[in-house]
C-alpha positions in Angstrom: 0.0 0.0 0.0 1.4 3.5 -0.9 2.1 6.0 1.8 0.1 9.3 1.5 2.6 12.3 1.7 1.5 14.3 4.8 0.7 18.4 3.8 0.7 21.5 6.5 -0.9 24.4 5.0 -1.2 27.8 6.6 -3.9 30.3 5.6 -4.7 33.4 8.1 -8.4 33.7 7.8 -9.2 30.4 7.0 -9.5 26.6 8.8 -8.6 23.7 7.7 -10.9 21.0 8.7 -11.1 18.0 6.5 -8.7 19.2 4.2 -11.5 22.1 4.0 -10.9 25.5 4.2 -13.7 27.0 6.2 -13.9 31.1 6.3 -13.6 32.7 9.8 -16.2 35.3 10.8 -14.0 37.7 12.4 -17.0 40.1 13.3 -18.5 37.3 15.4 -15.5 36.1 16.9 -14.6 39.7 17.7 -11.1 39.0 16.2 -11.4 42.2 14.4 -9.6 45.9 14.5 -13.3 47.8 14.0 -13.3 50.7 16.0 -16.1 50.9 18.8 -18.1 53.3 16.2 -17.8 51.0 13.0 -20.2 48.7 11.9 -18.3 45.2 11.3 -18.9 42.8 8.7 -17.9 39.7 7.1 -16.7 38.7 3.6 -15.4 35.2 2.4 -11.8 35.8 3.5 -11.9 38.6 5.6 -14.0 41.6 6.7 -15.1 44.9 6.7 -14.9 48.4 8.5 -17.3 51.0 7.9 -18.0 53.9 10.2 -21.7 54.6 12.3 -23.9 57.4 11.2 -22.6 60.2 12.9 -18.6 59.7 12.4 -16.4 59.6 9.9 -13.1 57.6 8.9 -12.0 54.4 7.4 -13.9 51.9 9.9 -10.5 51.4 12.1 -11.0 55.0 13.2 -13.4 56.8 13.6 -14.1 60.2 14.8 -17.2 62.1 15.3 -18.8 64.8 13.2 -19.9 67.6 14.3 -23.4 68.5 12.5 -23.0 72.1 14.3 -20.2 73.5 13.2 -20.6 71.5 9.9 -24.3 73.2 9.9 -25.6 69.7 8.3 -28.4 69.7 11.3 -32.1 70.2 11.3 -32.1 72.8 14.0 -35.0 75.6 13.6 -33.0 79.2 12.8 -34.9 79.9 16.4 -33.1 77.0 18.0 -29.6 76.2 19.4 -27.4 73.5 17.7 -25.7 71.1 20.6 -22.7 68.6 19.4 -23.8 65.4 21.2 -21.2 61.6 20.5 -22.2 60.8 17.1 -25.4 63.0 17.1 -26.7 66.6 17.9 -29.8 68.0 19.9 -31.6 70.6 19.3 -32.8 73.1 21.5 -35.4 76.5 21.1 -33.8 79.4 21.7 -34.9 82.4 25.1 -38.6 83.6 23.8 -39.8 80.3 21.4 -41.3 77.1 22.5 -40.8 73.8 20.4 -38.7 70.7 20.3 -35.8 72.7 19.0 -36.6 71.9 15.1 -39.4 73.9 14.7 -39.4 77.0 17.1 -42.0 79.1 17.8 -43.0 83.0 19.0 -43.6 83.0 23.0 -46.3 85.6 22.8 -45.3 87.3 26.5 -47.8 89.9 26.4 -50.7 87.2 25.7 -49.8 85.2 28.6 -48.7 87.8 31.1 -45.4 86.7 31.3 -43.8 90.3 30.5 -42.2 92.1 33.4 -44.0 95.6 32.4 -45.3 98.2 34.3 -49.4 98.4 34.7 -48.9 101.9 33.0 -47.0 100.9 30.5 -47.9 98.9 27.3 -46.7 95.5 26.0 -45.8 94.7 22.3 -44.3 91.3 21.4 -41.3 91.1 19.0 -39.6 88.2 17.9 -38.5 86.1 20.7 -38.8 88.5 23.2 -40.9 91.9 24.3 -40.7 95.5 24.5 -42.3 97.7 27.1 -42.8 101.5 26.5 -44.6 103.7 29.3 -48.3 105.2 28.8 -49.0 108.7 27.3 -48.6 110.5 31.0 -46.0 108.6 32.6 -42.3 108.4 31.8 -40.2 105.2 32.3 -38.2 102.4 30.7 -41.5 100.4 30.6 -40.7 98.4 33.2 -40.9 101.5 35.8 -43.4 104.1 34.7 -43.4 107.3 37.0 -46.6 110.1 36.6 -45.6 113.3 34.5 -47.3 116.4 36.5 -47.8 119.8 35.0 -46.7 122.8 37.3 -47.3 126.3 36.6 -44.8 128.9 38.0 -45.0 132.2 37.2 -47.2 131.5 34.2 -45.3 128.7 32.7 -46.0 125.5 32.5 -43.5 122.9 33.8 -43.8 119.2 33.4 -42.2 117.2 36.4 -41.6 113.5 37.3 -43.2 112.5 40.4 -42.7 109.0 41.8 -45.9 107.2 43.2 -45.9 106.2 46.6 -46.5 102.5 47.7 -48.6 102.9 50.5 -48.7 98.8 50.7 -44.7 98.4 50.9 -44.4 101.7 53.1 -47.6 100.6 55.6 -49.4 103.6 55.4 -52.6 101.7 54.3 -55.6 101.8 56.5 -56.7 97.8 55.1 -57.9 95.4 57.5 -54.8 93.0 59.2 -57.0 90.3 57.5 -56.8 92.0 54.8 -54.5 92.5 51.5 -53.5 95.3 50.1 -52.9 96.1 46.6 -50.6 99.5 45.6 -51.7 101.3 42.5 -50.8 104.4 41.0 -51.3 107.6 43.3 -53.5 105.2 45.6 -54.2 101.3 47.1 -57.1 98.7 47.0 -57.8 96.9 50.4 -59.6 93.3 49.7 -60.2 90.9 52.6 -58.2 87.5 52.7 -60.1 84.0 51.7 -62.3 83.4 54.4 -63.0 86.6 55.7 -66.0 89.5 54.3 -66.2 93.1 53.9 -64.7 95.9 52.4 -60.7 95.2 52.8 -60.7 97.7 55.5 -62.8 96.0 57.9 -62.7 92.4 57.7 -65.3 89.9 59.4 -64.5 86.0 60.1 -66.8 83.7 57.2 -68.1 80.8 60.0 -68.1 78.0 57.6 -69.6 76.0 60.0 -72.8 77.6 61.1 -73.4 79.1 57.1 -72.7 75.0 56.0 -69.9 76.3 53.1 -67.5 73.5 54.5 -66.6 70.6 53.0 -66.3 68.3 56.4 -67.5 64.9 56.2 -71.4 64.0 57.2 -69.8 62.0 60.3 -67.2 64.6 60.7 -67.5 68.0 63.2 -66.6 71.5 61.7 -64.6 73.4 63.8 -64.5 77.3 62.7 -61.1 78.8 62.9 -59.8 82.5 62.1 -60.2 82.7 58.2 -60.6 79.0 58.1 -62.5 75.8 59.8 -61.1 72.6 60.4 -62.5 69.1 60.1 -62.4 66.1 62.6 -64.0 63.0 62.3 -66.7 62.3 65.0 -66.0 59.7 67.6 -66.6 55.8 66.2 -65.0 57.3 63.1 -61.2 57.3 61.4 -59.8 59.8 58.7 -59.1 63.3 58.1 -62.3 65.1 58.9 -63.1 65.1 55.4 -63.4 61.7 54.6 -64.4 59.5 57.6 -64.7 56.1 57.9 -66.3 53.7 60.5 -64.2 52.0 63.0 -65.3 48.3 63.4 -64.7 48.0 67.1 -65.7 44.5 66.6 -63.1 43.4 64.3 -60.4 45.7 65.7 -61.4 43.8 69.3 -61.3 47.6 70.8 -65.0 47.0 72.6 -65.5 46.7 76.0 -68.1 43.7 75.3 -67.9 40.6 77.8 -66.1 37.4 77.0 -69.6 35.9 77.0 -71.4 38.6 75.1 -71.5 39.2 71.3 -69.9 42.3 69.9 -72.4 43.9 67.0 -71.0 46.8 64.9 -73.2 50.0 63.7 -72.3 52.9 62.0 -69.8 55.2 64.3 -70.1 52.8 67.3 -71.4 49.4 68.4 -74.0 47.0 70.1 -73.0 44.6 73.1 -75.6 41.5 73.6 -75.1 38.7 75.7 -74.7 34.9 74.4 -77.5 32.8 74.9 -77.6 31.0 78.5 -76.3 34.2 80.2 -77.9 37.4 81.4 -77.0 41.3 81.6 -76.3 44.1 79.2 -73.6 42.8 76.9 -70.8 44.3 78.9 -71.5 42.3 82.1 -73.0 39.1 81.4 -73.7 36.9 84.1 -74.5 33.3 83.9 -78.2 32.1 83.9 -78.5 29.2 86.4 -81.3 27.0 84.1 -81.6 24.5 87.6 -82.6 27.5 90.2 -84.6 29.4 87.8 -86.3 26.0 86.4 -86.1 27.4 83.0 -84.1 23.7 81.8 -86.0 20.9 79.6 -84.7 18.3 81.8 -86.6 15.2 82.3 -88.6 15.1 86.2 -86.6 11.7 86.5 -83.3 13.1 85.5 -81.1 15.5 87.2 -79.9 19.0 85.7 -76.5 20.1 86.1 -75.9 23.8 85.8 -72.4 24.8 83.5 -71.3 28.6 82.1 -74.1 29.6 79.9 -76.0 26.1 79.9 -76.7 23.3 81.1 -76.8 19.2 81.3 -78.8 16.7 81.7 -78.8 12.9 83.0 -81.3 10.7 84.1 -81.8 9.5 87.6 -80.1 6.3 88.8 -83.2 3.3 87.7 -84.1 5.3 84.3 -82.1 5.3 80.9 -82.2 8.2 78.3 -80.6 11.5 77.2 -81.7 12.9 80.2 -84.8 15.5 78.9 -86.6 12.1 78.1 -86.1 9.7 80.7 -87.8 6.0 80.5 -87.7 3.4 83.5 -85.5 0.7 83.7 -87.3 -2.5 84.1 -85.3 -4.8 86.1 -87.3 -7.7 86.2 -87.6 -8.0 82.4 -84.1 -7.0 81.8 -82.9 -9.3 84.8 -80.7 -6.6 86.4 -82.1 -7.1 89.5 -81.1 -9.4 92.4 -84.4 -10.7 93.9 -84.0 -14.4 95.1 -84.5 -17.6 93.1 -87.2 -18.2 95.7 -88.1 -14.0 95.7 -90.8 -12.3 93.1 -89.7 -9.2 90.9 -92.1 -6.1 90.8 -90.7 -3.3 88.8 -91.5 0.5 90.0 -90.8 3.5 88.5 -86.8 4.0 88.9 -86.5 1.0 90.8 -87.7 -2.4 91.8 -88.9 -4.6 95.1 -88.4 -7.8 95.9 -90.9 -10.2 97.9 -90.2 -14.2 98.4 -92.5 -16.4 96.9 -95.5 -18.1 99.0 -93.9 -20.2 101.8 -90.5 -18.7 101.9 -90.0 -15.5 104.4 -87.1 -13.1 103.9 -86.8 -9.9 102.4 -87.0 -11.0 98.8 -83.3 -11.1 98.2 -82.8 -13.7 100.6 -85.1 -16.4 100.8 -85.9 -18.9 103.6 -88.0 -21.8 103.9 -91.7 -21.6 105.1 -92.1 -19.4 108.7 -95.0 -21.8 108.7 -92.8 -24.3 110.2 -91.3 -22.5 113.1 -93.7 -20.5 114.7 -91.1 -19.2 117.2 -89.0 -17.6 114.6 -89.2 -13.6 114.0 -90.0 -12.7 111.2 -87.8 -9.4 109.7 -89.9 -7.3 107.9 -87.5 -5.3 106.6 -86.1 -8.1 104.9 -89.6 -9.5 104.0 -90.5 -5.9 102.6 -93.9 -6.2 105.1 -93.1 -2.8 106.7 -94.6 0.1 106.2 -91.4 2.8 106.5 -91.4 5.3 104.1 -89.1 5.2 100.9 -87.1 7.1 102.1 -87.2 5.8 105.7 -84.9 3.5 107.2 -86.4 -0.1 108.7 -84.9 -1.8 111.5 -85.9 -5.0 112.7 -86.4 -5.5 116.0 -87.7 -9.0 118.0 -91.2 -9.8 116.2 -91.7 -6.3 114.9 -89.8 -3.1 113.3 -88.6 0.4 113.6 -89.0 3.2 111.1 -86.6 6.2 111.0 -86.2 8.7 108.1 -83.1 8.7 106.0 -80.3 11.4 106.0 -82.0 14.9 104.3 -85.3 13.9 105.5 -87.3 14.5 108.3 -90.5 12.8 109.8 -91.3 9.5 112.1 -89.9 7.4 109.8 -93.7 6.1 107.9 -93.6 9.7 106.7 -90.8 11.4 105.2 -90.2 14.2 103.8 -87.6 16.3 102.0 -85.3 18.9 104.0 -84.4 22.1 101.6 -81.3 22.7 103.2 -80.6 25.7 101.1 -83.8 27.4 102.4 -83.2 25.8 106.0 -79.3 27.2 105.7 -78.5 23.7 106.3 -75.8 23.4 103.8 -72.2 24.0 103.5 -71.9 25.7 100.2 -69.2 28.4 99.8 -70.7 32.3 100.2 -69.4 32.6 96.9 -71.6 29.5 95.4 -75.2 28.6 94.7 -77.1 26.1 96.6 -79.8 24.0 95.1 -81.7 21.7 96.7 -82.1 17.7 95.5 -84.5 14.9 96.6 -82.5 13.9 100.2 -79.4 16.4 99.4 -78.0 19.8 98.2 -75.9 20.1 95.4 -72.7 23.1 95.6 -72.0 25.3 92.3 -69.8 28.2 92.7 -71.3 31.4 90.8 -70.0 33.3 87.5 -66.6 34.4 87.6 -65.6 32.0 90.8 -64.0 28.5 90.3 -64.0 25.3 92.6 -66.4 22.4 94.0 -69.5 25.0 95.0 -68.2 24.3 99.0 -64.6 26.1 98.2 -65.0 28.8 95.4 -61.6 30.8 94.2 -61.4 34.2 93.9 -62.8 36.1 90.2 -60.9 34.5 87.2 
């Protein structure tokens, strides 16, 4: 196999890639000697250097042209040229308005911005004014003085006399709330915004009483010397002007109770107390549903006062939510504990026990017939053949019984009945707690604002 003969070529602007030449783009590569104001660009081989509008040169340099001095601008003949880095701006002149390339008349005397005496007149010129004095007065138009004829002797004279400013020099009789306005050989007194009269005597406007003020509807006016002043009325927020309702409700800056309900109205607000408590919103107390009897609780369930309610549970022997209480029935249910030998008879939140024919004992204990043994006592307490109270206490004695009422009652034992001991002071509640009597008992609940067991009661929370 022949051996290729290896060739190294060398071409500036060029690369060899493949045995290809491929051109270089010197503008993109920035491997060019443009200068910062040419315009770069590339040809196969090389490139190329031309200068930016505004400057002039081969592309390598390049140097800016001044349009002013060259007079190659667009300026108005009214406006002034300004050399700027490769441009120019143009500007109007004193005395024309425009955006420098078209320029035109300020008309001075039209808009009253000539410096000219009142006795003098105006005339516009070309970019400027000229002020010459009235027939009477002499002056360079800006300060006219009064020409006064003087006769001496039988001739005339004609002399300058200067006016006086009786403004400047105070000898004005205008009100101090007034202004005073010096013109020739006199003054003009006019009173100051928000006053009335003649410049010379000057009276206070009250905006507020002749309703010229611009205060708010829930604002107050407040009349001031030559003035008034605005401020928002209370329950409102703003400048006096503009005034807008404070929600005391959402801003929580209401005195309302924890237990109350905060209401907001127009420039103020409404307290009202949650339901289960009493007052006027700011104090609320709680409302004790048990004492008052205001609950929904069953009569065979018990009501439990809480803070702003209350609860509800049946009484031991009766199943339910408590507002609707139904008897348990032992016997069917067999919850009770009568003997084998005993009868079941259900009553209402409870049951009794009684032993069968021939059997003696007090239902839940059964023996065998008394018949048998006529010596043996019979307990009728046991037996249930007494005739103590409910809520009476039996005790058996030889061949008979006793009857004596239970604890919270009071009578001879067949007879009981219930001792209030919250009307009869009888109980040991706290003197910062409610008493309320129960069937037998008392129950303790300390009052709003106290904690503890209703018999010790902490101090306010």
């Amino acid at each position: 196999m022949k051996k290729m003969k290896k060739i190294t070529t060398y071409c500036p602007t060029y690369i060899l890639l493949h045995n290809n030449f491929i051109d270089i783009d010197e503008c993109s590569t920035q491997t060019h000697d443009c200068s910062i104001h040419a315009l770069c660009t590339n040809v196969e081989g090389s490139f190329q250097c031309e200068c930016e509008p505004g400057f002039t040169g081969d592309g390598k340099t390049c140097n800016d042209v001044d349009e002013c001095t060259t007079q190659i601008h667009d300026c108005s003949p009214n406006g002034v040229c300004t050399n700027s880095d490769g441009s120019f701006q143009c500007e109007c002149k004193s005395g024309f308005i425009g955006d420098g390339k078209t320029c035109s008349d300020i008309d001075e005397c039209t808009l009253q911005t000539h410096d000219c005496s009142p006795t003098a007149e105006c005339t516009n010129v070309e970019g400027s004014f000229q002020c010459e004095c009235k027939q009477g007065f002499t002056g360079d138009g800006e300060t006219c003085n009064v020409l006064v004829d003087i006769m001496t002797n039988n001739t005339q004279y004609t002399t300058n006399c200067t006016n006086i400013d009786e403004c400047t020099t105070e000898t004005n009789d205008c009100s101090p709330n007034g202004e005073c306005t010096n013109i020739d050989g006199s003054f003009q007194c006019e009173c100051n915004p928000g006053f009335t009269g003649d410049g010379k005597a000057c009276t206070d406007i009250d905006e507020c009483t002749s309703q010229t003020h611009d205060c708010s509807q829930n604002g107050v006016c407040i009349n001031v010397n030559g003035s008034f002043q605005c401020e928002c009325q209370p329950g409102f927020t703003g400048d006096g002007k503009a005034c807008n309702d404070i929600d005391e409700c959402t801003k929580q800056t209401h005195d309302c109770s924890l237990n109350g309900v905060c209401t907001n109205v127009q420039g103020s607000f409404h307290c009202e107390c949650q339901p289960g408590f009493t007052g006027d919103g700011k104090t609320c107390n709680d409302i004790d549903e048990c004492t008052t009897q205001s609950h929904n609780c069953s009569p065979n369930g018990l009501c439990t006062n809480v803070d702003g309610s209350f609860q509800c549970e049946c009484k031991q022997g009766f199943t339910g939510d408590g507002k609707t209480c139904n008897d348990i029935n032992e016997c069917t249910t067999q919850t009770h504990d009568c003997s084998p030998n005993g009868e079941c008879t259900n009553a209402d939140g409870s049951f009794q026990c009684k032993c069968k024919p021939g059997f003696t004992g007090d239902g839940k204990t059964c023996h065998g017939s008394i018949l048998l043994h006529p010596s043996l006592d019979i307990d009728e307490c046991s037996t249930q053949t007494h005739n103590c109270s409910l809520n009476g206490i039996c005790t058996n004695v030889d061949h008979s019984f006793e009857c004596e009422c239970q604890s919270g009652f009071t009578g001879d034992g067949n007879t009981c009945v219930d001792i209030d001991e919250c009307t009869t002071q009888g109980h040991d509640c706290s003197a910062d707690g409610v008493c309320t009597n129960v069937e037998g008992s008392f129950q303790c609940a300390c009052e709003s604002g106290f904690t503890g067991d209703g018999k010790t009661c902490s101090g306010r929370l």
